[in-house]
Structures are given as C-alpha cells and as structure tokens.
N, C-alpha and C positions, 0 to 999 in steps of 0.2 A: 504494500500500500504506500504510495506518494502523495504527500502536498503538490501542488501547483498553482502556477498565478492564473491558468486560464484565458489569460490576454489571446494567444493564439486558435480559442475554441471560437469566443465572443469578445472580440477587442471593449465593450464597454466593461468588463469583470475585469478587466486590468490593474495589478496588484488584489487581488482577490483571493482570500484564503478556500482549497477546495479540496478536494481525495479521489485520487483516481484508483476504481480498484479493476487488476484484470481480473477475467473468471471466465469459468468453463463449468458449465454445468451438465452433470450427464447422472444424478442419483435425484434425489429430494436428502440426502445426507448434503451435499454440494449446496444447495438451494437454502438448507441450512443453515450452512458456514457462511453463505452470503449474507444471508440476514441477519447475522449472528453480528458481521464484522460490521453492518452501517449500525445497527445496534449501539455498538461498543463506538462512535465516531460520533451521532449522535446525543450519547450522555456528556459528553464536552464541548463538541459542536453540532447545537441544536439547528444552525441555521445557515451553514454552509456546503454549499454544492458537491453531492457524490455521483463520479459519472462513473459506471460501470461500462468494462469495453468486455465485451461478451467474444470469444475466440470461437464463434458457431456451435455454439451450446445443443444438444444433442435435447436436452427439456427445456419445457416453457416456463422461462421466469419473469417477464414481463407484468406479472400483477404487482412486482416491488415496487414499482413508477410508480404506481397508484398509492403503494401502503404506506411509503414515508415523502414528505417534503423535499421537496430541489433535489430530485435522486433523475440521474436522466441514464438510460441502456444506448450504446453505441456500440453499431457493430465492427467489430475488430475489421481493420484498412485491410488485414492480411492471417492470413491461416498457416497458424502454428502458433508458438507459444505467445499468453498474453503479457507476458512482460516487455517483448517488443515490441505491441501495439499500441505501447504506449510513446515512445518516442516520440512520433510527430507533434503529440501533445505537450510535451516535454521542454520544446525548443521553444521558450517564451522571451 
C-alpha cells in the first residue's frame, strides 16, 4: 500500500493525501483482505481517496465503490502483477 499526491490521476487533488492499493481478487478470503485493508486506512483516514487498481480480478468486487466513501476500482493499465500498475500513478 502507497500514499500519493494524485496530481497525475486529477491535476485539481494536487498535493492530496491518498492510498493506492493493488489487488487481485480470485476467493471472497481476497475480497476480504481488501476490505479489511481500506478498513484499517479508514480508522485514521476517514476522508481520503483509496483507488484500488484491480490486476483483472477473476471475482466481482465492485460493490466496495458503493460500501465506503472516495474509494474509486481502476482497472490495472496492464496484466501481471499489481504493484506495477501502479507506476504511472506514481510519477507525480
């Protein structure tokens, strides 16, 4: 899990505290751990942006958008692991 400024996603969030997490979901144990981790991001930052880069999740987790605030699902630029997918996001 990474902070970033975001400036690069939407130039107005510039300087902007956020969490980029990657993930791969392929159980409801996975799906778990996801919600487990904006949980735990959530009890100290209530109200900053967590973008999930999903690396083509084999299950549907898309009802998270809905369960907690400023939570946005992006689909990984590229297929293989999601810690690379995070770069481009990266370079702010």
């Amino acid at each position: 899990m990474m902070n970033h400024s975001f400036s690069e996603i939407n130039p107005s969030l510039k300087n902007t505290l956020g969490f980029i997490i990657p993930s791969y979901c392929e159980t409801d144990l996975h799906v778990s751990q996801l919600n487990r981790s904006i949980q735990s991001i959530r009890k100290f930052h209530s109200h900053e942006k967590i973008i999930i880069i999903d690396a083509y999740s084999t299950i549907d987790f898309s009802f998270i958008e809905n369960k907690f605030s400023v939570v946005q699902i992006i689909k990984s630029p590229i297929k293989g692991p999601g810690d690379r997918a995070t770069d481009p996001y990266l370079r702010a």
